[in-house]
Structures are given as structure tokens and as C-alpha cells.
TIBAMI-160694 format. One record per atom (N, C-alpha, C): x, y, z. Coordinates in steps of 0.02 Angstrom, whole numbers, plus 32768, in hexadecimal, padded with zeros to 4 digits. Layout:
N
XYZ ...
# end
This chain:
274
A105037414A5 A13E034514A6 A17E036C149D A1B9036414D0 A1F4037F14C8 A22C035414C1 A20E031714AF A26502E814AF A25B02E3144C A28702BA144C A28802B51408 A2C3029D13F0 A2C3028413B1 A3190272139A A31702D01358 A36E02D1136C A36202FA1331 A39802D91305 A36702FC12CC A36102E91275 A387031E125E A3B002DF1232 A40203131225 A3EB033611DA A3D0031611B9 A3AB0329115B A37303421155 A370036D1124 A332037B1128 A31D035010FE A2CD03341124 A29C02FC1117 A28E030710DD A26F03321093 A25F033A106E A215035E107B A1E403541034 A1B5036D104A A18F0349104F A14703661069 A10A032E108A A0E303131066 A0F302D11076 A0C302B5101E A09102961050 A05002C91052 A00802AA107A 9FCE02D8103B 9FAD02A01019 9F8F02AF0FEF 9F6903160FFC 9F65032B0FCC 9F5003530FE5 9F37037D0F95 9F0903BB0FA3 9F0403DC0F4D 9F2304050F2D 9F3404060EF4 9F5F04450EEC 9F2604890EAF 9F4004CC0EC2 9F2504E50EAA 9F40052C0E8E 9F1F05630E7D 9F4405990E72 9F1705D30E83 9F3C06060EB4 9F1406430EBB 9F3106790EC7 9F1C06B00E9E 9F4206F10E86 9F7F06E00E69 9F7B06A30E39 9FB706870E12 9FEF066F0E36 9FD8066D0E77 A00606390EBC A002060A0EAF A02D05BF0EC0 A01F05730ED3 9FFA057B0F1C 9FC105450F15 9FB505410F57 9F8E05190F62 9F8D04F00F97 9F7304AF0FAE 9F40049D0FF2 9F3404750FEE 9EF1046C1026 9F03041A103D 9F03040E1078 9EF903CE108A 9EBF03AF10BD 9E9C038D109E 9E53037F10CA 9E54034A10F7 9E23033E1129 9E190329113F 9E0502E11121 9DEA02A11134 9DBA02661126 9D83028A110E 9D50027910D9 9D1A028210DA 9CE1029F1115 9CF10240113A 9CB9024A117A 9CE3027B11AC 9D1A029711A7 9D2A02CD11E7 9D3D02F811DC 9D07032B1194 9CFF0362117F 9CD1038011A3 9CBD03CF119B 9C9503DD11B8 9C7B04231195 9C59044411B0 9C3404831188 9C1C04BD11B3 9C4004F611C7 9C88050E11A8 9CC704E811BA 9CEC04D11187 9D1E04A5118F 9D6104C411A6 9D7104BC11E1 9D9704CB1215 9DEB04C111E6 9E0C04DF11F2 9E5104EC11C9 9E8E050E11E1 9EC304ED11CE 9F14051611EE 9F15053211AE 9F3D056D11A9 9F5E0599117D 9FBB059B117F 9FDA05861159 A001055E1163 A03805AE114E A078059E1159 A0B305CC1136 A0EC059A1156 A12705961132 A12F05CD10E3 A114057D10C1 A0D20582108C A0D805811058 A10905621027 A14605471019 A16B05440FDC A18304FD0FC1 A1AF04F10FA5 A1A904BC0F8F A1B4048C0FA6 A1E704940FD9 A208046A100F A1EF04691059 A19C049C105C A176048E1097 A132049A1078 A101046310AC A12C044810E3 A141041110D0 A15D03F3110B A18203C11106 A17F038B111B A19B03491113 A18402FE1143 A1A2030A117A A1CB03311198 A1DB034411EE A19E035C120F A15C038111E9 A128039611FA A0D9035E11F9 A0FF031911E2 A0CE02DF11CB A09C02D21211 A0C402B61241 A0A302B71294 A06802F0128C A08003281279 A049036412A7 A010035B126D A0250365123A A003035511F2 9FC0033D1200 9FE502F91210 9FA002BB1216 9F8A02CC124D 9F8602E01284 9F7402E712BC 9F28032412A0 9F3F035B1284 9EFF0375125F 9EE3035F123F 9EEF034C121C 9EC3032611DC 9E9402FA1209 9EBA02D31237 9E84029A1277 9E6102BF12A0 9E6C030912A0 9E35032412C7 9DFE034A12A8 9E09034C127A 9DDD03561234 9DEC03B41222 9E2D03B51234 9E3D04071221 9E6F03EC11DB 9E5A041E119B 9E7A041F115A 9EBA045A1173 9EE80447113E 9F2904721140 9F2504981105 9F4904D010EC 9F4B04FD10AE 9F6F052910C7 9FA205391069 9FC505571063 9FC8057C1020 9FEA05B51027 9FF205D10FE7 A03F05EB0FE5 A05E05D00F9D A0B105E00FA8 A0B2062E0F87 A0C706560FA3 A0DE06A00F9B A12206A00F71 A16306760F82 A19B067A0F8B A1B506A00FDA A1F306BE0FBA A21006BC0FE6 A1F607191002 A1C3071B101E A1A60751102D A1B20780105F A1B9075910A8 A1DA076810EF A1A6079F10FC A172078310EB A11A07A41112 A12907E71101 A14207EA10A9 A1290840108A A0E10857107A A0BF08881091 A07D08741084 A06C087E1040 A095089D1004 A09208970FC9 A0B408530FA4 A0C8083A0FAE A0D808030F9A A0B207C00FBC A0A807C71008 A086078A1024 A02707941033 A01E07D81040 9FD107CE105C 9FA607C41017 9FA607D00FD9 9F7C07D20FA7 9F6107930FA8 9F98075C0FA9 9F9207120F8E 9F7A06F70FC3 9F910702100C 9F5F06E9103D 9F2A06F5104C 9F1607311038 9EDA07411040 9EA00726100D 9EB707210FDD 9E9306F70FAB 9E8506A80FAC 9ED3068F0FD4 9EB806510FF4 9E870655100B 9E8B066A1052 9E55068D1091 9DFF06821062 9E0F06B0102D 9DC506BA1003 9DAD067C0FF8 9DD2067D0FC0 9DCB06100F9E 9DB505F70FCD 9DCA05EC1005 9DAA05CF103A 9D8105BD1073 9D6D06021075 9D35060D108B 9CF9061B1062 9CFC06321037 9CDA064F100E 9CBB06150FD4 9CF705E80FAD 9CCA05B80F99 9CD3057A0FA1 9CEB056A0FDB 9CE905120FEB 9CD2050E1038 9CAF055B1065 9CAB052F109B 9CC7052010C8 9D0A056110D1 9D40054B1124 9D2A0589114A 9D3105701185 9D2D05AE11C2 9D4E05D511A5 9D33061A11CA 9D3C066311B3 9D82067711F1 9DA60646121D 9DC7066C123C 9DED06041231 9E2906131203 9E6705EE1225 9E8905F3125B 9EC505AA1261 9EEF05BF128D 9F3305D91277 9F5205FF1285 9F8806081241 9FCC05D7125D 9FF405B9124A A02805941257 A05905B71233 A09605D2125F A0D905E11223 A11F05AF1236 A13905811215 A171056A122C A1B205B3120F A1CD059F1233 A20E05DC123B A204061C1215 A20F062E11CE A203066811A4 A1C5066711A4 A1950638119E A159063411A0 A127066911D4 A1680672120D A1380695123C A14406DC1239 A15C06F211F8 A15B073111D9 A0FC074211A6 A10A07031187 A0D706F81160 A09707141186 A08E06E911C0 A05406D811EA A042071211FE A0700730122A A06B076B1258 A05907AA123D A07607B811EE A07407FA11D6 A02A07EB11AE 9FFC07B011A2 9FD307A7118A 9F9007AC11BD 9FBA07A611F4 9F7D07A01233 9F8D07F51251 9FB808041246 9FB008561268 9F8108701221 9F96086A11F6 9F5A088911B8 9F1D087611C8 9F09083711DF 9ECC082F11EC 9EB207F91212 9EBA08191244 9EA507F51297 9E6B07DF128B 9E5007F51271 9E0107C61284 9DE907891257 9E21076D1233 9E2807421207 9E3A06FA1217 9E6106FD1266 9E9706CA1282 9E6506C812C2 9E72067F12C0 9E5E06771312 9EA70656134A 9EC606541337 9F190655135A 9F490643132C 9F9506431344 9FCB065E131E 9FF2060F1356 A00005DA131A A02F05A31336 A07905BD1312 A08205B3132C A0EC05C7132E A11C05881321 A1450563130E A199054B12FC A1BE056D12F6 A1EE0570132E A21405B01329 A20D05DF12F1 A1DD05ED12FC A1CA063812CC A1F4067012CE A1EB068612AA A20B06C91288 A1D707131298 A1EF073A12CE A1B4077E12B3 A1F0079F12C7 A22207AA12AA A26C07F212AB A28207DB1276 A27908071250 A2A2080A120C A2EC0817121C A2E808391243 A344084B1259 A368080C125C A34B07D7127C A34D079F1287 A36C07601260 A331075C123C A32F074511EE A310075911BD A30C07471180 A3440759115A A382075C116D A37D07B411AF A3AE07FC119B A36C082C115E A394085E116C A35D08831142 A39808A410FB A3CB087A1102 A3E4087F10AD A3BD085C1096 A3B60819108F A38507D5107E A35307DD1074 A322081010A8 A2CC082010A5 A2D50854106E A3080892106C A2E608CB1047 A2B808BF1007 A2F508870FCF A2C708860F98 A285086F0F9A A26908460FD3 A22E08230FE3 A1FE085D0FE7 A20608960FFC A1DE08DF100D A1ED09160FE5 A20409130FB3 A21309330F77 A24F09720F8D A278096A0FBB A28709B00FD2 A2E0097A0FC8 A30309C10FE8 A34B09B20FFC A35609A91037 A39209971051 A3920984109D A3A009BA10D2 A3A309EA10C4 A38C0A2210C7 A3530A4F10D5 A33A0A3310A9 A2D50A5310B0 A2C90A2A10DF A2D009D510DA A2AD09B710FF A2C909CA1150 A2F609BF1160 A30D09C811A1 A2FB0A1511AB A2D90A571194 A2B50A9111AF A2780A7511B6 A2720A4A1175 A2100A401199 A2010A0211C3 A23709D911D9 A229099E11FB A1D609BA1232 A1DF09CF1257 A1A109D6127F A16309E2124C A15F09D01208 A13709D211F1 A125099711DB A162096911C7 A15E093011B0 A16308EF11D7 A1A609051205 A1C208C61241 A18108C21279 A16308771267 A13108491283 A14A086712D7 A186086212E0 A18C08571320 A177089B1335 A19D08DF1325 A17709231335 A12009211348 A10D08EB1328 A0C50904132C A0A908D7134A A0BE089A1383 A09808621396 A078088D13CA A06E08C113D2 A04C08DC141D 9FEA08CC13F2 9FE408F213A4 9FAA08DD138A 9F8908AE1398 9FA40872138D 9F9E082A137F 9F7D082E13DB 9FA60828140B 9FA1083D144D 9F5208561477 9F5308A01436 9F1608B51436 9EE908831433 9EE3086913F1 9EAD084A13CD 9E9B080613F9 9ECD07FF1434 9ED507C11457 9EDB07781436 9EF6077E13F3 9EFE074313D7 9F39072213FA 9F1206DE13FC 9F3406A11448 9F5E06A21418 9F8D068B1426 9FE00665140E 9FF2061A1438 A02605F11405 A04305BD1438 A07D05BA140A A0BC05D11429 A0FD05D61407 A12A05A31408 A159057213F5 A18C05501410 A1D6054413E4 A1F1056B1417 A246056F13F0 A26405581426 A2BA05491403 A2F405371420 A3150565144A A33B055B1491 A363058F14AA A3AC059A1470 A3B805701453 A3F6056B1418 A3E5058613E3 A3B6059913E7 A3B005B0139E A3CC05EF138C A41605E51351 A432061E1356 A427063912FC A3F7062112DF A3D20637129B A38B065212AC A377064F12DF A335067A12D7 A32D066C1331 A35506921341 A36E06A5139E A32106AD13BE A313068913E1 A2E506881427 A2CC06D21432 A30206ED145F A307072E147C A2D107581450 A2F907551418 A2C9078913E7 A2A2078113C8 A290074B13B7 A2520738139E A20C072413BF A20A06CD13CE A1CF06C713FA A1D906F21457 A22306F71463 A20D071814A1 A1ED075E148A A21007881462 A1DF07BA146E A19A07C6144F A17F07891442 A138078D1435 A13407781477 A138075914AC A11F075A14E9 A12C079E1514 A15B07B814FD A15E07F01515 A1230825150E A11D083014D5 A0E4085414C5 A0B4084314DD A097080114D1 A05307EC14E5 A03E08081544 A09607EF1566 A08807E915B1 A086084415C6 A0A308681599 A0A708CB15AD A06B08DA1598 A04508BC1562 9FED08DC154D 9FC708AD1597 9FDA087B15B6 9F9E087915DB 9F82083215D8 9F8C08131596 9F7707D9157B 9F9D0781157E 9FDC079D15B9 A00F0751159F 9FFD071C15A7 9FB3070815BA 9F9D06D615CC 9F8906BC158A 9F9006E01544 9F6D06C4152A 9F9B06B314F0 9FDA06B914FD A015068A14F9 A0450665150F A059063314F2 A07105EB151C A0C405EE14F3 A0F905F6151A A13705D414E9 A13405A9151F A15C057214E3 A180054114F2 A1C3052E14E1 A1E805451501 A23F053B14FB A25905031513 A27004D514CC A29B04A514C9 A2E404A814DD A30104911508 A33704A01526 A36D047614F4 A39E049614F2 A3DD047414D4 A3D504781483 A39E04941454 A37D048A1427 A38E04D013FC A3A004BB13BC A3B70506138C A38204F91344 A38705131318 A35E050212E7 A37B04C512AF A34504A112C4 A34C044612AD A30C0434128B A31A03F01299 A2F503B7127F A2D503A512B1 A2F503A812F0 A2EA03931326 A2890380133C A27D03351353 A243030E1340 A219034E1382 A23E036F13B2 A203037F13DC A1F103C713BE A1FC03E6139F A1E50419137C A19F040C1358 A1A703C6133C A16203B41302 A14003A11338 A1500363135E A12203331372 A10E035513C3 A0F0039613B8 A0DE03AE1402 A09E03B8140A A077038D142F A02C03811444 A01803B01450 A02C03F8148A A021043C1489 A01A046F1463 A04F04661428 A03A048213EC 9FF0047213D7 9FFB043C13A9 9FB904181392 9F7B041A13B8 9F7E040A13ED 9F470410141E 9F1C04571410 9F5E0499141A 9F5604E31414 9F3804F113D7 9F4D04CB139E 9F4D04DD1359 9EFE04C0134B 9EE7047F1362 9EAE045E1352 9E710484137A 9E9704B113BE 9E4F04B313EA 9E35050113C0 9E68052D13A9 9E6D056D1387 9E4605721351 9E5805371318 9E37051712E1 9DE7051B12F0 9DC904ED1308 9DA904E7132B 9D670529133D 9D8E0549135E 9D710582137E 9D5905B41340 9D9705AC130D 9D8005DA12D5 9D4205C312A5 9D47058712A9 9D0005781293 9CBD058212A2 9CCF059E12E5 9C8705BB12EF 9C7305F412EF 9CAD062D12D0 9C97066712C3 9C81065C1274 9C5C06921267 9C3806A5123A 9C4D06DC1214 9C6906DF11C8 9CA0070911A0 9C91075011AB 9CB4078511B9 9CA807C311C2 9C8507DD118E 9C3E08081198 9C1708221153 9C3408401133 9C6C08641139 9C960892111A 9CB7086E10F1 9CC9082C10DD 9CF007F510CC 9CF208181077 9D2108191056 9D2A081D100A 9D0407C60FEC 9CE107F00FA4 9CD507A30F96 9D0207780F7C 9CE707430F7E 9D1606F90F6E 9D32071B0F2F 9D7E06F80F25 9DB407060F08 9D9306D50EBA 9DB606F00E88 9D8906B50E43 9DCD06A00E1C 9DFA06990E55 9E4506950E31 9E66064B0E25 9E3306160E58 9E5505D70E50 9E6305A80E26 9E8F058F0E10 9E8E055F0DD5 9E9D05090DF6 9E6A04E40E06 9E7F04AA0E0F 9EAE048D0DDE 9EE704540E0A 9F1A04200DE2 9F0D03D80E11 9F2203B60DDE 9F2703910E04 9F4E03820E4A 9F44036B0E7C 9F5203580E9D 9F9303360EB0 
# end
């Protein structure tokens, strides 16, 4: 779906029942399916960013749309990380554990990043490709140059802005989407041509870029909203192609079987209430 009204406020956050929990001393949450449209290995999005104010009721449409197809959502809040792998991969990965390990979800999510989020996603899926079974996009984020800026990221990576901008090709998601490429993990991206906070050009286009110079562009889809900058705007959430992408991915990961090499389950969670 590409029409939409856009939404001038931000909606708040998503109040759809869901669990709350704690791992590697993270907040972090799970949202299930119905009972009867659970399943075993239980098929799951991997959500970013994480925080207090996502996600959000602008994300309610796509929300329920999983939950009705019997895929659970989960997240773990990092802060404000911008996919450092010392600051962000520990805690996801321990999600990852928790969840496979002792409740029972497929061994390969789909990862979802809305905007910074797709810092999160990407630098978690180049660490470990064989973990993800595709990469859904909202105008995502993989150039730190981008957003943030890499004054904003340095403290996130323990360095100055300085260090970071020598080692970007070590860190910047986008330097390295040729991996991802490799690993042929599908993608389905969708940003604004307006978007002048986390720019087209450099972000989801050049993950198509990459994907289409390794060989693979078929096994990514953008979708560019015309006239569209970073909003509220209803066709960003409410896009059947996404979801569709995100549910059939889900899905698929459930029928792999967890890598033997897998670290064991994480013993870090602390249920809260809900």
C-alpha cells in the first residue's frame, strides 16, 4: 500500500499486549501470537530500534497483521547504539538465545529495522548471517555518515570521531552490504524520495546497489514512495509487500533447524510483568 494520510504527531507507543522481560540486563519484549496460531518452531520478526518510544501505534496495522499470521514480534532495547557491535550484538544475541533456546522460536528470524533500526539489523546480520532469514527495511538506516553523523555514533563505539571515520569500513553497515549479498539474504526495503534525514541515495539505494554488483538484485525489492520524507506517513506502515515479505521470510525461518555450532541458551532472563 502506497497512499495514505500523513500523521503530523508522533502516535505514541504500541499498547498491544505483549511480555516484558530482561536479557543481558536489557528490557526486552515478545509479542505472541493467539494461542491456536502458535506454532513449533515459532516463526518470529526481530524487531529494532527497541526503545521506549518504539515501536509504535503508527506500526499497529503491520503489528496485527503478524500476530494474525501467527508470526511473534521481539525486541531488545540497547539504547541508543547505531548497530555498535559492543554495545548492540551481546544483548541481541542473547535475545536470539532466550529464544530459541528456551521457549521454542525458529532458529532463523526475519529482522525488521525502522529507520536507525536498520543500523541495528544489518550490523547484527553481517555478524551473523546464518541467523536471519531476510532483512525488512522503514527507511532504514545502514550509513552512519548519514545518521547519526558519526559525531553522534562515536560515543556509541567507544572511539572519537576520528577513530571512527578511519575505521568506518569496519563498522559502516553500508561498507559491508556486499557480505549480506554474499550470504544472499533476501531484503524488502521501503523509503521516501524526500527523505532528507536518512537520504534514499545512501542508504536503501545503496543496499540495492550492492546486492545488484554481487550478482544477487533479485533478491531485493525497494519500494520508493514518491513525494515522501521521513514521517508518519500511513503508507510506510500499512504496506502489504512489506508484511507479505516479512511473514513469507518468518516463515521460511522456521523451517531451518538452529546451527550446531549455536552457543547455549542464554540463563540471563528475568520475567516482569507484562
Amino acid at each position: 500500500m502506497s497512499g495514505g494520510r500523513l500523521q503530523a504527531q508522533a502516535p505514541g507507543a504500541l499498547a498491544l499486549p505483549r511480555e516484558s522481560f530482561s536479557v543481558a540486563e536489557h528490557p526486552a519484549f515478545v509479542m505472541l501470537p493467539a494461542p491456536e496460531k502458535r506454532s513449533t518452531p515459532q516463526p518470529w520478526v526481530f524487531y529494532a530500534p527497541t526503545l521506549p518510544a518504539y515501536p509504535d501505534e503508527a506500526e499497529r496495522w503491520m503489528h496485527e497483521r503478524f500476530l494474525d499470521a501467527g508470526i511473534a514480534v521481539a525486541g531488545v532495547d540497547v539504547g541508543e547504539a547505531y548497530g555498535s557491535p559492543d554495545r548492540s550484538h551481546p544483548a541481541f544475541t542473547a535475545l536470539y538465545e532466550e529464544l530459541i533456546g528456551r521457549r521454542g522460536f525458529a532458529a532463523k528470524p526475519c529482522l525488521l529495522g525502522r529507520s536507525r533500526g536498520g543500523l541495528w539489523v544489518s550490523s547484527w546480520a553481517l555478524a551473523h548471517p546464518e541467523k536471519a532469514a531476510g532483512i525488512a527495511g522503514i527507511y532504514p538506516v545502514f550509513d552512519l555518515r548519514s545518521y547519526p553523523k558519526l559525531d553522534a555514533a562515536a560515543s556509541a563505539y567507544g572511539l572519537t570521531e576520528a577513530e571512527l571515520a578511519h575505521r568506518l569500513d569496519e563498522f559502516n553497515p553500508v561498507a559491508r552490504l556486499a557480505q549480506l549479498a554474499k550470504a544472499r539474504l533476501p531484503a524488502l526495503l521501503i523509503s521516501g524520495d524526500q527523505d532528507t534525514v536518512v537520504p534514499l541515495e545512501a542508504n536503501s539505494a545503496e543496499f540495492v546497489r550492492h546486492y545488484t554488483e554481487s550478482g544477487v538484485g533479485d533478491l531485493v525489492t525497494l519500494i520508493v514512495l514518491e513525494g515522501q520524507g521521513h514521517s508518519f506517513y500511513e503508507g510506510f506502515f500499512k504496506s502489504q509487500k512489506l508484511v507479505d515479505f516479512t511473514i513469507a521470510r518468518a516463515r521460511e525461518g522456521a523451517l531451518t533447524a538452529p546451527a550446531t555450532n549455536s552457543p547455549s541458551p542464554t540463563k540471563t532472563s528475568t520475567p516482569s510483568k507484562p
